[in-house]
GUMI-633938 format. One record per residue (C-alpha): x, y, z. Coordinates in steps of 0.001 Angstrom, whole numbers, padded with zeros to 6 digits, always signed. Layout:
<sites>
XYZ...
</sites>
This chain:
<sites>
+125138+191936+209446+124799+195739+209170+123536+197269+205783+124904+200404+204635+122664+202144+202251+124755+203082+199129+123607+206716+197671+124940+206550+193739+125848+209548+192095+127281+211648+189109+130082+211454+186878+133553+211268+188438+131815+211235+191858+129722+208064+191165+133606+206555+189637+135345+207598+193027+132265+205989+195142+133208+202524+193393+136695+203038+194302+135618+203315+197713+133468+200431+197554+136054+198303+196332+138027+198785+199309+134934+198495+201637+134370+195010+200150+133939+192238+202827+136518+190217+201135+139245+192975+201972+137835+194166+205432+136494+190905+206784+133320+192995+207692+130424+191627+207041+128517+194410+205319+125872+194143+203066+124930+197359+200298+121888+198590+199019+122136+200814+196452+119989+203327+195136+120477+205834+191987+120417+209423+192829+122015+210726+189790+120336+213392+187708+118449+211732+185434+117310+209461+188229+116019+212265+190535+114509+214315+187173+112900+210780+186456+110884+210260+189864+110555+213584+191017+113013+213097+193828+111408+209705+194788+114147+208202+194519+115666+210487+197114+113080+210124+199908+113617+206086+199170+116873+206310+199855+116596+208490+202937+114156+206433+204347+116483+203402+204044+119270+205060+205487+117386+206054+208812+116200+202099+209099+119758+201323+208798+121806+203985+210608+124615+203937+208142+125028+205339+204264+127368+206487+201708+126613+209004+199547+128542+209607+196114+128913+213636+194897+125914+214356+192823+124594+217296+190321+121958+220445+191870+120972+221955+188555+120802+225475+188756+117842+226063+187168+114779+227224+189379+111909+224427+189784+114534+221488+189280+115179+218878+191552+117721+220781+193641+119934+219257+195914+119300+215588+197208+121485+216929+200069+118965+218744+201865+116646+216254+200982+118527+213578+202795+119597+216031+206011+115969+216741+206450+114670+213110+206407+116781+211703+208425+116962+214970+210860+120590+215319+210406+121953+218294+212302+125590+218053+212340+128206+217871+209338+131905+216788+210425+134954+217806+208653+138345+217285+209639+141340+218364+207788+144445+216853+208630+147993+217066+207964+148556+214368+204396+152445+213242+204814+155047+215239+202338+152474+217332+201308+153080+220996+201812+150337+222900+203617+148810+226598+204056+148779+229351+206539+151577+226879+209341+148352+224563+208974+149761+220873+211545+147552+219820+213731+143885+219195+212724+141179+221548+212202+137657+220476+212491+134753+222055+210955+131367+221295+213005+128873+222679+210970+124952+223480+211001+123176+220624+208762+120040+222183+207802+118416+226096+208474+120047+229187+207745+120582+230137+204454+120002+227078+202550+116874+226901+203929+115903+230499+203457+112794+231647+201611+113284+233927+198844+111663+236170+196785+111890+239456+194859+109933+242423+194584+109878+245258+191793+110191+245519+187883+113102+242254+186904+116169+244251+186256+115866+247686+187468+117362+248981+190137+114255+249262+192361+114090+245534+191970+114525+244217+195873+115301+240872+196854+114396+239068+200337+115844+236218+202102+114062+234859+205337+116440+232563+207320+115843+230409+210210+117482+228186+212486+116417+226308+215147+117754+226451+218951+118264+222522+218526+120304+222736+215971+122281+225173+217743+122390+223041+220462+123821+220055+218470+126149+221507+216825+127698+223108+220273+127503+220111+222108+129164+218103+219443+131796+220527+218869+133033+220485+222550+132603+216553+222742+134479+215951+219822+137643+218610+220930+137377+216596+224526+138097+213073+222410+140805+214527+220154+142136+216742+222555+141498+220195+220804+140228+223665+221688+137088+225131+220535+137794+228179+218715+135612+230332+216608+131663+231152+216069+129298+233642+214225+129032+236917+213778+127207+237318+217215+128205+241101+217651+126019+242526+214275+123437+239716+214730+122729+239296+218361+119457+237546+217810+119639+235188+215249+123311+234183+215110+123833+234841+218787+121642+232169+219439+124725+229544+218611+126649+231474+220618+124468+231473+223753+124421+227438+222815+128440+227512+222738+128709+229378+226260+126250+226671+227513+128226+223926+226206+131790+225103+227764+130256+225359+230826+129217+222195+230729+133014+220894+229180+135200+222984+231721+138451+220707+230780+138272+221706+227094+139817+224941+226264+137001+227404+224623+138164+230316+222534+135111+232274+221450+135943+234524+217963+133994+236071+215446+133517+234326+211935+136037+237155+210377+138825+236688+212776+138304+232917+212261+139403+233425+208671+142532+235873+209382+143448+233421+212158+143622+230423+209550+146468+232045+207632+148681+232367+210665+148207+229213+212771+150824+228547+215415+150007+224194+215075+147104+223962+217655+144153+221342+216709+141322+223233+216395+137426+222367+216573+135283+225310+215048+130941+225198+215306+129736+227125+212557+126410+227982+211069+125438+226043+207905+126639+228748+205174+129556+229670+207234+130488+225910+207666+129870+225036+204331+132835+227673+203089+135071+227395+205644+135515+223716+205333+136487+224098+202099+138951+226242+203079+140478+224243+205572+140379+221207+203604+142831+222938+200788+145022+224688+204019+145937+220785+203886+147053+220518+200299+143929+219528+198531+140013+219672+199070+139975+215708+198557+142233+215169+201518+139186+214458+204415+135721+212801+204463+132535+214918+204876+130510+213026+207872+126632+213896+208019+125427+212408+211827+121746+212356+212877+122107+212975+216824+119653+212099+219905+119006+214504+222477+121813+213180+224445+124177+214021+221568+124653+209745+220771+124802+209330+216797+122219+207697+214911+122461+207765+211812+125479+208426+210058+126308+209446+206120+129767+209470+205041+130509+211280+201653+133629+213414+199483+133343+216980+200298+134086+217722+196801+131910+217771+193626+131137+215673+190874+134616+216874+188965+132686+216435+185264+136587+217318+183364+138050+214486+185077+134764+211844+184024+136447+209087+182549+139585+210114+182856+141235+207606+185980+143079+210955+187054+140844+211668+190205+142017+211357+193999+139763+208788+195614+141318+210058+199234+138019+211615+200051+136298+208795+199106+138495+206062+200719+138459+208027+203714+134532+208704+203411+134384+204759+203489+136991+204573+206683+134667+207353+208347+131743+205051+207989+133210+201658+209050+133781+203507+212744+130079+203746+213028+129500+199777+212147+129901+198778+215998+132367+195640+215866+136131+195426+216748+136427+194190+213133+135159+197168+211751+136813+200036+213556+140415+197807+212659+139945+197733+209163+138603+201552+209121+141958+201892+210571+143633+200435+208519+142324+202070+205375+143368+205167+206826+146752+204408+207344+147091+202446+204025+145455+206137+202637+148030+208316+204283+151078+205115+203659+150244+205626+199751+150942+209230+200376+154032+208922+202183+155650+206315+199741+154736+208578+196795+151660+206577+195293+149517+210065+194738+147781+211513+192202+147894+214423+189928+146719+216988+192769+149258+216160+195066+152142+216305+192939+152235+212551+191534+151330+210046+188515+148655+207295+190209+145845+206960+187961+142526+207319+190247+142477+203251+190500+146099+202589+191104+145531+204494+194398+143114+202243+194920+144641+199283+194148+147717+200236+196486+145065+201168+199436+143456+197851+199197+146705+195590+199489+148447+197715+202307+144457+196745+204102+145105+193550+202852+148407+193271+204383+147440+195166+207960+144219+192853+208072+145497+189738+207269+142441+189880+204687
</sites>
């Protein structure tokens, strides 16, 4: 029996990971999982000084597998921050996955078809960045710094996976950083995306510049696309992509934890959206992202049974959709568990469950 480590959350994200716990239930997938949960909401984190973080972490690298609910990062300075880079760094995750994909009869963006996956940096850059400021608060001599850093590994993984991940889903790798104005430090992913098509000669490699990524977006011609970016870059592109495709709830954000020869090892499976406090409460929220965050994760459980019924949550996802169960942001009247509930008995149905 696998264990799949169970990161709890805030407001209408914690409601949406329940949703997709329901449908991951062993009684519906015939997968015999069993869930440890721990409670990373706000209070939770304030409570233990991010203890409670570095628990959960921990658990998920013994395990290999978790599911992480959208949680709050308080802006204020000297708070708990984000439990996100928390997590990436403890369990040396280098690569975050997101794929958007065509939903059916919803309209898209930009002649947005075929899929368009975002490979992005997991940790470094500017997230990472130390910061500081200089001067009298306020004035206009007042200077601020940012030091950045990546790593050539991370470079490395995120190439590599890119160009494995276009060979399996037969897609060209298209894109990059601004290596022209920043030769050093962002041409470093782009010396790691030359070595990585060299190494890939069957998949087709179409080098661009971050810019021309974004202006190429809003006229797509219906070719699948798989685009490395650096962390910053990856974060706001993906969001971009993901509402190209109608709404930002209509993929799964996949966090992966790779060994050198690029084989996964740990894998997180989370919403790419936030925790949506106006809809707390409410029912009204899509639980797509979630669902599919849950589908995402049963393909890294290892058995026949699992990959079936990740399958089949999928296609009872994107079935919903196309028989008109849907919720408020796509155009329809499904409360937030009614989706659910119509999910879990087309699963029911395709598994025999």
């Amino acid at each position: 029996m696998r264990t799949v480590v169970v990161l709890e959350g805030d407001q209408t994200g914690q409601e949406l990971l329940e949703e997709a716990l329901r449908a991951m239930h062993p009684d519906v997938t015939g997968v015999a999982l069993a869930f440890e949960r721990f409670n990373l909401s706000l209070e939770e984190r304030r409570r233990t000084s991010n203890g409670v973080v570095r628990d959960a972490a921990k658990a998920m690298r013994d395990a290999g597998l978790g599911l992480k609910a959208a949680t709050i990062t308080p802006e204020t300075r000297g708070d708990v921050g984000s439990p996100n880079a928390i997590v990436r760094e403890l369990i040396d995750g280098s690569v975050i996955l997101r794929v958007g994909r065509r939903l059916p009869g919803v309209r898209t963006v930009g002649g947005a078809y075929a899929p368009i996956a975002v490979v992005r940096m997991a940790t470094g850059d500017a997230y990472n960045a130390l910061e500081r400021r200089e001067g009298e608060a306020g004035s206009l001599d007042e200077v601020a710094y940012r030091e950045d850093r990546i790593t050539r590994a991370n470079c490395r993984a995120v190439s590599e996976y890119a160009f494995i991940y276009a060979a399996k889903s037969g897609s060209t790798v298209y894109g990059g950083p601004k290596w022209t104005v920043s030769p050093v430090y962002e041409g470093m992913l782009k010396e790691e995306m030359d070595r990585s098509a060299s190494r890939y000669p069957g998949v087709g490699y179409q080098p661009d510049l971050i810019d021309a990524v974004y202006a190429h977006l809003v006229n797509l011609h219906g070719e699948p696309l798989v685009i490395p970016a650096l962390n910053r870059d990856g974060d706001c592109l993906s969001d971009l992509v993901m509402q190209m495709f109608g709404t930002i709830a209509s993929a799964e954000s996949m966090l992966f934890s790779l060994s050198r020869d690029g084989e996964v090892s740990v894998a997180m499976a989370e919403a790419p959206h936030g925790t949506a406090p106006r809809l707390q409460g409410r029912n009204l929220a899509n639980p797509l992202a979630m669902l599919l965050a849950g589908a995402g994760l049963l393909d890294y459980v290892g058995t026949d049974a699992a990959t079936r019924a990740a399958q089949a949550m999928r296609e009872g996802c994107l079935g919903a959709i196309r028989d008109g169960v849907r919720t408020a942001d796509l155009g329809g009247h499904a409360h937030t568990t009614e989706f659910t509930d119509e999910v879990i008995s087309r699963m029911r149905t395709s598994l025999g469950s």
